[in-house]
N, C-alpha and C positions, 0 to 999 in steps of 0.2 A: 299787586291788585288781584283780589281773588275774578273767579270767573263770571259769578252773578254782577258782579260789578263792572266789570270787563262788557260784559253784554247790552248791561243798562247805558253804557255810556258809545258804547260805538252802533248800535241798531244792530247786532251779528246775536243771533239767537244759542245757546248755552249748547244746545245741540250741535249746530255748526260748527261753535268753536274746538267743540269734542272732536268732530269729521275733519278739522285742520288736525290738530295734534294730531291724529292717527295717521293722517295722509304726510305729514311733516310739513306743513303749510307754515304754521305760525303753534310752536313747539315753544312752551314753559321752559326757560332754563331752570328752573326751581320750582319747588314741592315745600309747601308749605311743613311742619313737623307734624300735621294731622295728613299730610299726605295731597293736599289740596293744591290744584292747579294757582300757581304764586307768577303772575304777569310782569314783568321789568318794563321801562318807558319805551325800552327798543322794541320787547315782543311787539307790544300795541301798536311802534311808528309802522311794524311790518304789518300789522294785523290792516292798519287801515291802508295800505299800501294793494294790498290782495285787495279789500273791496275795491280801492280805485279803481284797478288791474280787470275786476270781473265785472263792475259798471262798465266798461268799454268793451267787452266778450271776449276777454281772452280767458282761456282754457284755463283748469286747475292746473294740468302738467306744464302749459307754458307757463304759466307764474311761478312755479316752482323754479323751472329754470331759470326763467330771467332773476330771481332772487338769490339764486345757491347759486350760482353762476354767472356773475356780470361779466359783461362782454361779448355773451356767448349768441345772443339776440341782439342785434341793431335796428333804431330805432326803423327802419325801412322794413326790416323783418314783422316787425309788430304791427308795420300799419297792412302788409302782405297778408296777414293773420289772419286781422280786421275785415280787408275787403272778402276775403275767401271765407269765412263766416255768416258775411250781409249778406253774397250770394246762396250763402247756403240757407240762409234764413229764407232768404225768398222764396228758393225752390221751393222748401216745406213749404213755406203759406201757400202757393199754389198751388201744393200737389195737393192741399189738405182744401183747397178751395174747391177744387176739380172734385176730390172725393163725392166731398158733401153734396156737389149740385147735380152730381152722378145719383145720390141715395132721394134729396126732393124729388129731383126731374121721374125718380123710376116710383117715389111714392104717388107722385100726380097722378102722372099715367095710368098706375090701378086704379085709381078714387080714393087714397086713402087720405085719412086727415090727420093722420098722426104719422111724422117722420122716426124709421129706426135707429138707434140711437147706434152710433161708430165707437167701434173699440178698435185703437189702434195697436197691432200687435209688434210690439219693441225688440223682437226674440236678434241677438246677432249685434244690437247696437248700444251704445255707452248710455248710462243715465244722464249724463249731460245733456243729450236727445230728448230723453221723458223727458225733464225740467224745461227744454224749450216746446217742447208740445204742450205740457203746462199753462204758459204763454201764452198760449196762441188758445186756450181754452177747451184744450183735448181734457174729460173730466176719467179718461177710461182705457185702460191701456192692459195689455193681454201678452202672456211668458208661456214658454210650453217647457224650459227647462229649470227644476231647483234650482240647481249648482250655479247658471247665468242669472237665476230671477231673484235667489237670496240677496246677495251682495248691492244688486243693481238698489233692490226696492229701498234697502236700510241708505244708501248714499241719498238718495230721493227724500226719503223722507227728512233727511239733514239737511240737503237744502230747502225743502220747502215745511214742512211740517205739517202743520193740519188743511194746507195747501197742495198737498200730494192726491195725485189721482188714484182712481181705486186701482188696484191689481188684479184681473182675472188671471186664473191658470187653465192654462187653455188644451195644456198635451198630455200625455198619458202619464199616471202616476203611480207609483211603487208604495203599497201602505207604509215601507220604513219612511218616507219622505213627507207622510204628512203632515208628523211634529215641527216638522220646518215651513212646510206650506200656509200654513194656518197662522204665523207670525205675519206675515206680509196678504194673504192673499187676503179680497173680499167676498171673491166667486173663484169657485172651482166648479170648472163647465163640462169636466169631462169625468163625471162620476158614471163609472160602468158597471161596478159590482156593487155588493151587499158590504163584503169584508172591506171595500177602501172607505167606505161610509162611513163603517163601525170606526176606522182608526181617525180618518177627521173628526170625529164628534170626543172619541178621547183626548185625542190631541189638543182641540182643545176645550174641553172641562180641564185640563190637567193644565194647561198655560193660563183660564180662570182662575185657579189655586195658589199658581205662583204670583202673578198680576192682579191682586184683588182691587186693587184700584184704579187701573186702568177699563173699566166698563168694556170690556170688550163685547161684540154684538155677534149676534149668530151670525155663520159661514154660510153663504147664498150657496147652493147647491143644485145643479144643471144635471139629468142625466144623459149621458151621453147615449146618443143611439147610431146602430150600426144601420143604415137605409139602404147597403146595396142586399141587394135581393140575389143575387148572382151565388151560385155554390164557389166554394171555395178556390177550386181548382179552375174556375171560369172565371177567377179575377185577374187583371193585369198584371206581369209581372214585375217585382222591382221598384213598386211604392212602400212595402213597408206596410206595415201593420198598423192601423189608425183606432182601432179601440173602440169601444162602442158595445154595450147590450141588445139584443136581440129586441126584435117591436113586440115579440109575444113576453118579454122580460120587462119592460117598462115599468106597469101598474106595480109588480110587486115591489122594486128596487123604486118605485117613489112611495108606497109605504112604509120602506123601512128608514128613507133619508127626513119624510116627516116625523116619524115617531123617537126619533135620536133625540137627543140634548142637544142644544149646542148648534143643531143644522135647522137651514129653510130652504124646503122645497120652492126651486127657483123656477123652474121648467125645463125643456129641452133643448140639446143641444147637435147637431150633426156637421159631419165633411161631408161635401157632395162626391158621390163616387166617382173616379176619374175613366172616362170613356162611355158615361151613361149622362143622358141628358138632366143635368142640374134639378130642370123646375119638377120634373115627376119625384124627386127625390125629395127636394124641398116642401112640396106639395103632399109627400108621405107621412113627413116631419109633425106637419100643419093637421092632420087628420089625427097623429097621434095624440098631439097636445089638447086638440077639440076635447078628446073621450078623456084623457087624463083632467082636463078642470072640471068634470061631471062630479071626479070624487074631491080634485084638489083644487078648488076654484082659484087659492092663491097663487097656483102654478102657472104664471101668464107670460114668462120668457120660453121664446124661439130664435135660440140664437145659431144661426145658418149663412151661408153669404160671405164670399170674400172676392179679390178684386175680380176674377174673372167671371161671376157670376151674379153679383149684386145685382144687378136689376131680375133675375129670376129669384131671388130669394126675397126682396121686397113685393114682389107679384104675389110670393107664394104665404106672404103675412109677415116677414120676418119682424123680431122688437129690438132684434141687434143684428150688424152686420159687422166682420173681422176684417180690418184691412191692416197690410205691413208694408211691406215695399214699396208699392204705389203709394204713400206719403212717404217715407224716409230714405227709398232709395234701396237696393243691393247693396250687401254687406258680406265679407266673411262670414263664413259660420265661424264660433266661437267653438275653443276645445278641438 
């Protein structure tokens, strides 16, 4: 049974079943003579065996296992699995309950009538993570590494498809890396120069060219600005370089990110400096974007704010705020 048909009859979308073959899930013994994915009754009994297996929340890897390895998991294992899953589901929901009534409660308080919208930043954790965030109606979710964000976004997108939340990139980027960024990302929030503009807008016109059919939509584009005011040598040591254009660089580097192909000036984006009080900083942000819609009135993101500062950055107007760990918890760094 080829794969379109494979798909029609088990509800498992064509792309999925591409994301099993590759993972070794549920692997064609045979290849049609055109080369074409050829299903035996057993692929299938296995094919719907995995969905049973992932209607109940076990893992890709554990299905794997409990399949290439009987034995090797006992039914008491799998229900172990289960509950240590449901708690963790829980957590999420509450952390991401907690989040949100943190971002109302801080938009009340100003007088605003519009809540900023939460991007949850995923950097460190499995897309299986995105896809329950998914769930739970997270529509926006933030990478500050290629090499981690590539892989993760394309797995995402196989499970859910046109049900996949947007991807912001959120950390510092190298122009070789935009031809890859621009596959997955919808915003890139941390545009600081002229030349990484110029190489998103090629990258992709040039992915237009190969993908004529796929409608791809302009790349939201954030410049990122640097808000501490402090000289060089009078910054903390030991954070690391966080990227950002100068407030007297701004006007020009969103001239150049509207007049691109291919890009939409989004608005602005900042870190709050570490050892200076948030809200003057947030509050610098907010003055700059004021004078920037004068020329660019489409530019109406302020995206500022993360857990330990969120209610200073909704004070200070934010239209988005970055949260990671406080919903998903501490992680390894990956690499």
């Amino acid at each position: 049974m080829l794969i379109g048909e494979v798909s029609r009859h088990s509800g498992v979308s064509v792309r999925m079943l591409r994301h099993y073959d590759r993972l070794g899930l549920v692997r064609p013994a045979t290849r049609t003579a055109g080369g074409y994915r050829d299903y035996s009754p057993d692929d299938i009994a296995r094919l719907f065996r995995v969905v049973g297996l992932r209607a109940l929340g076990v893992s890709l890897a554990g299905i794997k296992t409990l399949l290439d390895t009987p034995g090797t998991a006992e039914p008491a294992d799998l229900v172990d699995e289960l509950i240590a899953k449901t708690r963790q589901r829980i957590t999420r929901e509450t952390a991401l309950l907690t989040r949100l009534t943190r971002i109302a409660d801080a938009a009340r308080d100003a007088g605003r009538e519009a809540e900023p919208a939460l991007v949850v930043v995923t950097k460190t954790h499995p897309a299986e993570d995105v896809v329950r965030l998914a769930a739970l109606g997270v529509t926006d979710v933030g990478e500050n590494r290629d090499q981690e964000a590539r892989p993760k976004a394309e797995a995402v997108a196989a499970a859910l498809g046109a049900d996949a939340p947007r991807w912001h990139f959120v950390g510092q980027l190298q122009t070789n890396k935009a031809k890859y960024v621009v596959r997955y990302a919808s915003v890139v929030e941390s545009v600081d120069r002229p030349e990484l503009a110029e190489a998103l807008s090629r990258a992709l016109l040039l992915r237009r060219e190969r993908e004529p059919e796929a409608a791809i939509p302009d790349l939201e584009c954030l410049v990122q600005v640097d808000v501490d005011d402090r000289a060089d040598e009078d910054r903390p040591e030991g954070i690391g370089p966080r990227g950002g254009a100068r407030p007297e660089d701004v006007p020009a580097l969103a001239d150049v990110i509207a007049g691109l192909p291919g890009l939409r000036l989004g608005g602005l984006m900042c870190v709050a400096p570490r050892g200076l009080d948030p809200e003057h900083a947030f509050r610098r942000l907010a003055a700059l974007g004021a004078r920037l819609r004068q020329t660019h009135p489409e530019a109406t993101a302020l995206s500022m704010g993360m857990s330990a500062d969120l209610e200073a950055a909704v004070r200070a107007g934010a239209t988005q705020v970055r949260i990671g760990s406080d919903v998903l918890g501490a992680r390894d760094a990956v690499g």
